[in-house]
LOGU-159262 format. One record per residue (C-alpha): residue number from 1; x, y, z. Coordinates in steps of 0.5 Angstrom, whole numbers. Example, Ala and Ser with C-alpha at 12.3 -4.5 7.8 and 13.67 -1.06 7.14 Angstrom:
SITE  pos      X      Y      Z
SITE    1     25     -9     16
SITE    2     27     -2     14
//
This chain:
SITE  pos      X      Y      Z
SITE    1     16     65      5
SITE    2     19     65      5
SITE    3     15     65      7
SITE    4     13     66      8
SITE    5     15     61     11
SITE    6     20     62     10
SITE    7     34     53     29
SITE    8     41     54     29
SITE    9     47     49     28
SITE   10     54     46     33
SITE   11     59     50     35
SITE   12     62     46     31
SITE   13     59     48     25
SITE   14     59     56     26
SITE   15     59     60     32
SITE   16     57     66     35
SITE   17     50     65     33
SITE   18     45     69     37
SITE   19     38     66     38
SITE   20     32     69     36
SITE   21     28     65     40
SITE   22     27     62     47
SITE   23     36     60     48
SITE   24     41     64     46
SITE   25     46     58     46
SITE   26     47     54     40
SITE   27     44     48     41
SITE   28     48     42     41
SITE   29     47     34     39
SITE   30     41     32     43
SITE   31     43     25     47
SITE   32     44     19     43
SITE   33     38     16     46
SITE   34     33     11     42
SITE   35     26      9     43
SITE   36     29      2     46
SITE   37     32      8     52
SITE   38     25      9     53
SITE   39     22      1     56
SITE   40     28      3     61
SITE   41     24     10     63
SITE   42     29     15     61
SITE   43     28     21     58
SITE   44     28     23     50
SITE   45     30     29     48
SITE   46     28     31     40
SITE   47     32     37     37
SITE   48     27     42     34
SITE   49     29     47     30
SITE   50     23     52     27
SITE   51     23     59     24
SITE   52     18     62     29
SITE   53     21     68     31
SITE   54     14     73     31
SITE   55     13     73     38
SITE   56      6     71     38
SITE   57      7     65     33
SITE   58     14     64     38
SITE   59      8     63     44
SITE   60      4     58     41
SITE   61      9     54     39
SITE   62     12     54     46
SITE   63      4     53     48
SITE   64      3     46     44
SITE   65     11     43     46
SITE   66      9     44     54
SITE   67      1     42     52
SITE   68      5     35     49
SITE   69     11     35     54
SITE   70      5     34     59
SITE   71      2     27     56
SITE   72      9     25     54
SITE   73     12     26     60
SITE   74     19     21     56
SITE   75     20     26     52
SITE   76     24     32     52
SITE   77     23     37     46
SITE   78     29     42     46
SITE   79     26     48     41
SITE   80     32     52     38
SITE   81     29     58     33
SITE   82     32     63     28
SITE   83     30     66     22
SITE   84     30     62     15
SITE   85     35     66     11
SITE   86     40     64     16
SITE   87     37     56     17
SITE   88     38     56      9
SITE   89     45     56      9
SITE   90     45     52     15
SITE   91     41     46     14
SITE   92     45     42     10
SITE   93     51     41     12
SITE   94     48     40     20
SITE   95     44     34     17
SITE   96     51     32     13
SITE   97     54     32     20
SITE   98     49     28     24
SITE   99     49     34     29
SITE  100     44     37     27
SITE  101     37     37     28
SITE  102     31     31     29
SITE  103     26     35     27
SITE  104     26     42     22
SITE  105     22     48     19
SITE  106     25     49     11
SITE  107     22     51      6
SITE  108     18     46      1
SITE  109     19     46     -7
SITE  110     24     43    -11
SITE  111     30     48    -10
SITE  112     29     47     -2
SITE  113     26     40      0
SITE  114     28     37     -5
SITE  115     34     38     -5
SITE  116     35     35      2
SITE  117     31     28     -1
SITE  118     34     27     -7
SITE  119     41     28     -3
SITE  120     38     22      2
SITE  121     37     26      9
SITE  122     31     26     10
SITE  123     26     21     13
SITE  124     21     18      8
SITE  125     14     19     11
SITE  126      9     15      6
SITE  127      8     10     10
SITE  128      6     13     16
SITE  129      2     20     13
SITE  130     -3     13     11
SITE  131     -2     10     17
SITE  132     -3     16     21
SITE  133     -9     19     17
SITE  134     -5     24     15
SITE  135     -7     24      7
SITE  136    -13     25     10
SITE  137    -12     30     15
SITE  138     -9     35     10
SITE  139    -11     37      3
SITE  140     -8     33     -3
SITE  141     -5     39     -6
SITE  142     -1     40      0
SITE  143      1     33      1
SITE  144      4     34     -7
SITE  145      8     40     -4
SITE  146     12     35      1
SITE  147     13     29     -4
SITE  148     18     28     -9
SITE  149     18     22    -13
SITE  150     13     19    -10
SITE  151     15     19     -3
SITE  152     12     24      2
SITE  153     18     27      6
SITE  154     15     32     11
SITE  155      8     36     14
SITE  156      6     43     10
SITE  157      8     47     17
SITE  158      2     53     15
SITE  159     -3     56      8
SITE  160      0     62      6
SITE  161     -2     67      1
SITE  162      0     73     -3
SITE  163     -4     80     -2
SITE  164     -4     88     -2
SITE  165     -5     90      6
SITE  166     -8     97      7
SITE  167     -8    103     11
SITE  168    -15    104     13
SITE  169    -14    111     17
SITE  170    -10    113     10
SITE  171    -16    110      5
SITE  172    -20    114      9
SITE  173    -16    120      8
SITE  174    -15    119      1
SITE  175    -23    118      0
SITE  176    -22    111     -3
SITE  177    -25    103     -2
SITE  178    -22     97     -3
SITE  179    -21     96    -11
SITE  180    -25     92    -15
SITE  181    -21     93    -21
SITE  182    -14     94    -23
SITE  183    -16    101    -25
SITE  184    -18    103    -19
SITE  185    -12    100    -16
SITE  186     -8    105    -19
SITE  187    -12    111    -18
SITE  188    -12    109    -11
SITE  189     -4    110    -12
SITE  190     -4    115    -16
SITE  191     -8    119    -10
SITE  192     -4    116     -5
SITE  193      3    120    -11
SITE  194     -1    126    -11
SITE  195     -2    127     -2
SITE  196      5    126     -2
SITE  197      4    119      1
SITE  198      8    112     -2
SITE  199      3    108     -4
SITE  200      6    102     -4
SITE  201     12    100      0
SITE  202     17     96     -4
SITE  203     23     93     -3
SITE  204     28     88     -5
SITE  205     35     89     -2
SITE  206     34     82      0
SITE  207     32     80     -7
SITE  208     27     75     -5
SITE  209     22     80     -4
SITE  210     21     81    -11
SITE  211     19     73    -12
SITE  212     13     75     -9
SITE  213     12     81    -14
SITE  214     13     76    -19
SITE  215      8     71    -17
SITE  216      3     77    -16
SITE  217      4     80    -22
SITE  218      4     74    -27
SITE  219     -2     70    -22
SITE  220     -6     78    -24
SITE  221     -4     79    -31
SITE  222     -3     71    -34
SITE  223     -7     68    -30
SITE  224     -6     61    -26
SITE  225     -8     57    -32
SITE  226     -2     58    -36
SITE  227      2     58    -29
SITE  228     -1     51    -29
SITE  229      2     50    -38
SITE  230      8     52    -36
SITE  231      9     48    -29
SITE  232      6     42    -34
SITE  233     11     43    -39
SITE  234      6     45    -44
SITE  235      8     52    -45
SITE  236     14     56    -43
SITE  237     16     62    -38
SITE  238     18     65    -45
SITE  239     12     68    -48
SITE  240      9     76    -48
SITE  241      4     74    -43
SITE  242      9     74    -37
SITE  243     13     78    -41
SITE  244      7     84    -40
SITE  245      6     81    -32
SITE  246     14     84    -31
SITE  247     13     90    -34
SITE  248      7     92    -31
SITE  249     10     91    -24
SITE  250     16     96    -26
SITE  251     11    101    -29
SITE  252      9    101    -21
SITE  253     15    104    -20
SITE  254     16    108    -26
SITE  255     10    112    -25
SITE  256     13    114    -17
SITE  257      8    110    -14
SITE  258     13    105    -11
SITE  259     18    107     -5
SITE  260     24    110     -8
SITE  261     30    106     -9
SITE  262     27     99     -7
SITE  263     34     96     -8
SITE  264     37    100     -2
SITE  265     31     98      3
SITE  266     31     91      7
SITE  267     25     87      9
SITE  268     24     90     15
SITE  269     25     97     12
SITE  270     20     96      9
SITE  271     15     93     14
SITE  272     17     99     18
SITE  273     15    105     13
SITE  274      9    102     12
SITE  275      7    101     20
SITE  276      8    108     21
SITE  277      4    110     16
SITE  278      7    113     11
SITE  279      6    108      6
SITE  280     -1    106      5
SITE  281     -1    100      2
SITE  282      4     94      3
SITE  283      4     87     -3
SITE  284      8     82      2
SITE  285      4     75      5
SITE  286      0     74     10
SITE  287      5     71     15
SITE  288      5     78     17
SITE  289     -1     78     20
SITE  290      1     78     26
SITE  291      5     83     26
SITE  292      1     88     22
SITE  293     -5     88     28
SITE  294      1     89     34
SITE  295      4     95     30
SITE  296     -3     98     27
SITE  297     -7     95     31
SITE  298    -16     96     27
SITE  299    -13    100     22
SITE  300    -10     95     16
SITE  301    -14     91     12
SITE  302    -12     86      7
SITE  303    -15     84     -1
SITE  304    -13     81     -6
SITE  305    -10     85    -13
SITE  306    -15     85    -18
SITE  307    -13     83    -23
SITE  308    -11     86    -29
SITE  309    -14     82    -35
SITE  310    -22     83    -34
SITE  311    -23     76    -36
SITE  312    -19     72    -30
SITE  313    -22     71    -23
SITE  314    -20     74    -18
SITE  315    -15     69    -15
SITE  316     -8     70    -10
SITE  317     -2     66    -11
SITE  318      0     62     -6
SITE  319      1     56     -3
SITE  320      5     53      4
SITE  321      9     57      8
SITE  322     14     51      9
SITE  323     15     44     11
SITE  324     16     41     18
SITE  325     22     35     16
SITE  326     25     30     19
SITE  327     33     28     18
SITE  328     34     20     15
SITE  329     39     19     21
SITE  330     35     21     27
SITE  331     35     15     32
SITE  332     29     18     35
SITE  333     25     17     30
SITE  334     18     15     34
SITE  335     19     20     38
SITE  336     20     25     33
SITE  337     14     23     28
SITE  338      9     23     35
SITE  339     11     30     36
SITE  340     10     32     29
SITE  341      4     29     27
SITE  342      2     32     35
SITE  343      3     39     32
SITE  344     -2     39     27
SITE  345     -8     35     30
SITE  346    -15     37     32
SITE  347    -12     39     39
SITE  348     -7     44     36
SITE  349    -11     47     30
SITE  350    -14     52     35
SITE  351     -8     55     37
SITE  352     -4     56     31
SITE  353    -11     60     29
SITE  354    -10     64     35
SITE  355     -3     65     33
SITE  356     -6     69     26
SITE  357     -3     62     23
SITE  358     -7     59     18
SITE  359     -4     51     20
SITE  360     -6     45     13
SITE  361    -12     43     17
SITE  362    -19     47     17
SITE  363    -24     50     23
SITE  364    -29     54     24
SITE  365    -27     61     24
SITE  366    -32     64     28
SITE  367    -31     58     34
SITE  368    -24     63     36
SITE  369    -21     68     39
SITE  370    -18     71     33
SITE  371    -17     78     30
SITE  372    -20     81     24
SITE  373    -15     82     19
SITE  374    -14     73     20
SITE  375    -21     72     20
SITE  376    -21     76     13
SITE  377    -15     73     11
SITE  378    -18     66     13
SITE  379    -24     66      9
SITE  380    -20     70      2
SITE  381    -16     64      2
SITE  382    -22     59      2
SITE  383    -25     63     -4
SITE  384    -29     58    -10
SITE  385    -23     61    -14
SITE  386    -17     58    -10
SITE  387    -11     60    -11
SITE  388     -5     61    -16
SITE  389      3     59    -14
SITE  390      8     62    -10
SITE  391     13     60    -15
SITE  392     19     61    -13
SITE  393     19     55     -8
SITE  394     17     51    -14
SITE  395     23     53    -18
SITE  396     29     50    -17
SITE  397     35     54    -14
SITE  398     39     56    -20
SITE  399     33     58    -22
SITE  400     30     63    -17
SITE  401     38     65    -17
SITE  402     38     67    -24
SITE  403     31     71    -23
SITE  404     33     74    -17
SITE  405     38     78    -20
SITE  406     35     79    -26
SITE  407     29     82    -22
SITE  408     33     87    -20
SITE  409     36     89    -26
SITE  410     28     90    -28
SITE  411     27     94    -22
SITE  412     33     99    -23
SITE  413     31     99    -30
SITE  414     37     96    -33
SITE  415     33     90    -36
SITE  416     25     88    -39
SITE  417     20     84    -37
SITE  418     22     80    -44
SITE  419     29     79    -42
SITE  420     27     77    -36
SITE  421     23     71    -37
SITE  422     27     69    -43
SITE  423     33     67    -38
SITE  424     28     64    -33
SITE  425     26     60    -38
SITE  426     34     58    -41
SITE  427     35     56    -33
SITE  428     29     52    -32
SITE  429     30     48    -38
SITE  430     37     47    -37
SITE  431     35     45    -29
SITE  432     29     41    -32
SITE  433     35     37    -37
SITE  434     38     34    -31
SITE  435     32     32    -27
SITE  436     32     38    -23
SITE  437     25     40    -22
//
């Protein structure tokens, strides 16, 4: 996520942030207070940065801070939130400091979390994910998302996955279903071209979103098991299969069936052109779930791209949205680690549901007060196939950083697919030579 998941610094570090959630000043150290303060009934207050910045999503991580708040009246969570890209740029030299938070929302993979691991400022949680039934609660592949050289260093914060939403009222328009094969897609694209309709909202001035583009198209037209050779070290970005993934992507946007001129639109943009119907499908993640039903209300749904080799299952990329972490030098460790394993408790499992958020641990669907693109979303992402990989946050930084630009030059047609995943696999090989991966 960039997620998706894909907080806020000192003033020491950066001023004149504004807020996205519950303050609009920028949280300061929390008060050097340790577990031994507690035997003598003061209060502890845990520094919380997350990126939950959606309003519904924002609500229920309010709900579960009082809800734990209530039975641990000796602790204080002070929330602060803002949007991931800006966190990036910001968690770093805020855990440097040791100003900075005691709990963390941040993206998982080599390129982020490990960072952050192998430079030593994040807690080792081995010991208590088994003490506290942690590897238990949660599936093994996301506890492997959160772990670096054999050591567990955060919690998975939310499955995500990556898909095509529709507008309902335009297929009905256009006289068309929800494709089961690629050729039908694009026949659905060429209807929506034809109506002078766009039929798939497509941006990437903020360069991330082409990532998940990628995902889409190498999990549709290569398919997990070489995604699995090459994470492996089996096989390499630089071959024809993945090649073709790219070019089939830009033929979307060659034959007009895309937004035009994708690197002048924002995220945001994006969304908006597809909210108000003048697109009729969107490729994004299903963290915007939330967002879609508030905008659009009965009228989206959402499916997975078919693939375009007959052969492949019908899989989607995807993985954990993002991890929640703790900082090596907090000194309010016990407080710290009671709040997040509170967070994904059976307790809490229905709020984040409700919350159109599916959280690392499971629940019977029809048991909540959800809506009907989560619940759809839900039972595609436990679908006998399972799901392929959300690759950028499984690179290593150099690694997206390189793609990124070379996925625009594909987009504005100044470079092929084969150029592309050439120079991925150059980086990838040097990034792994120095033991970053």
């Amino acid at each position: 996520m960039k997620n998706v998941i894909r907080s806020v610094v000192p003033v020491m570090l950066i001023s004149g942030l504004v807020l996205t959630a519950c303050s609009t000043k920028a949280p300061g150290k929390a008060a050097n207070t340790t577990t031994e303060n507690v035997k003598k009934g003061e209060v502890v207050t845990v520094n919380f940065w997350d990126n939950y910045t959606d309003q519904t999503q924002s609500k229920a991580m309010d709900t579960i801070i009082a809800n734990f708040e209530k039975q641990n009246a000796n602790i204080k969570i002070k929330r602060s939130s803002m949007k991931a890209d800006d966190q990036r740029k910001l968690i770093k030299p805020a855990l440097l400091s040791k100003d900075g938070p005691d709990l963390f929302a941040y993206d998982a993979g080599p390129g982020y979390l490990g960072v952050l691991a192998n430079a030593n400022l994040l807690m080792d949680l081995t010991a208590k994910s088994e003490s506290l039934g942690w590897n238990k609660r949660f599936p093994a592949w996301i506890q492997e998302r959160n772990t670096f050289n054999k050591k567990v260093y955060g919690v998975g914060t939310q499955v995500e996955m990556l898909g095509v939403y529709y507008n309902k009222k335009i297929f009905k328009d256009l006289g068309v279903n929800v494709p089961k094969t690629y050729e039908e897609f694009l026949a659905i694209c060429k209807a929506a071209k034809d109506k002078g309709i766009v039929g798939i909202s497509l941006d990437d001035k903020d360069q991330w979103p082409a990532f998940h583009l990628e995902s889409i198209f190498y999990t549709a037209v290569a398919g997990k098991t070489e995604m699995d050779a090459v994470l492996n070290g089996q096989k390499s970005f630089d071959q024809p299969i993945f090649a073709e993934s790219l070019d089939t992507f830009k033929k979307l946007i060659t034959d007009g069936y895309t937004t035009k001129s994708p690197l002048a639109i924002s995220y945001d943009d994006g969304n908006k052109e597809f909210f108000t119907g003048k697109a009729a499908m969107r490729m994004t993640g299903t963290w915007m779930v939330s967002g879609m039903v508030e905008n659009l209300k009965d009228d989206v749904g959402f499916f997975v791209l078919p693939s375009v080799k007959p052969n492949l299952p019908l899989m989607a990329p995807g993985g954990i949205g993002g991890t929640f972490a703790i900082s090596s030098s907090t000194p309010r460790a016990d407080e710290t680690i009671k709040f997040l394993d509170y967070m994904y408790s059976n307790e809490t499992a229905k709020i984040w549901y409700e919350a159109s958020i599916i959280p690392p641990m499971t629940i019977d669907v029809n048991t909540i007060n959800a809506n009907a693109l989560f619940k759809e979303v839900v039972n595609l992402s436990a679908a006998p196939a399972g799901l392929s990989y959300s690759l950028d946050v499984l690179m290593p930084q150099k690694v997206n950083d390189a793609t990124m630009n070379d996925l625009q030059e594909l987009i504005a047609g100044k470079k092929t697919g084969a150029e592309v995943v050439k120079n991925k696999q150059k980086v990838y090989a040097e990034e792994k030579a120095k033991g970053n991966n």
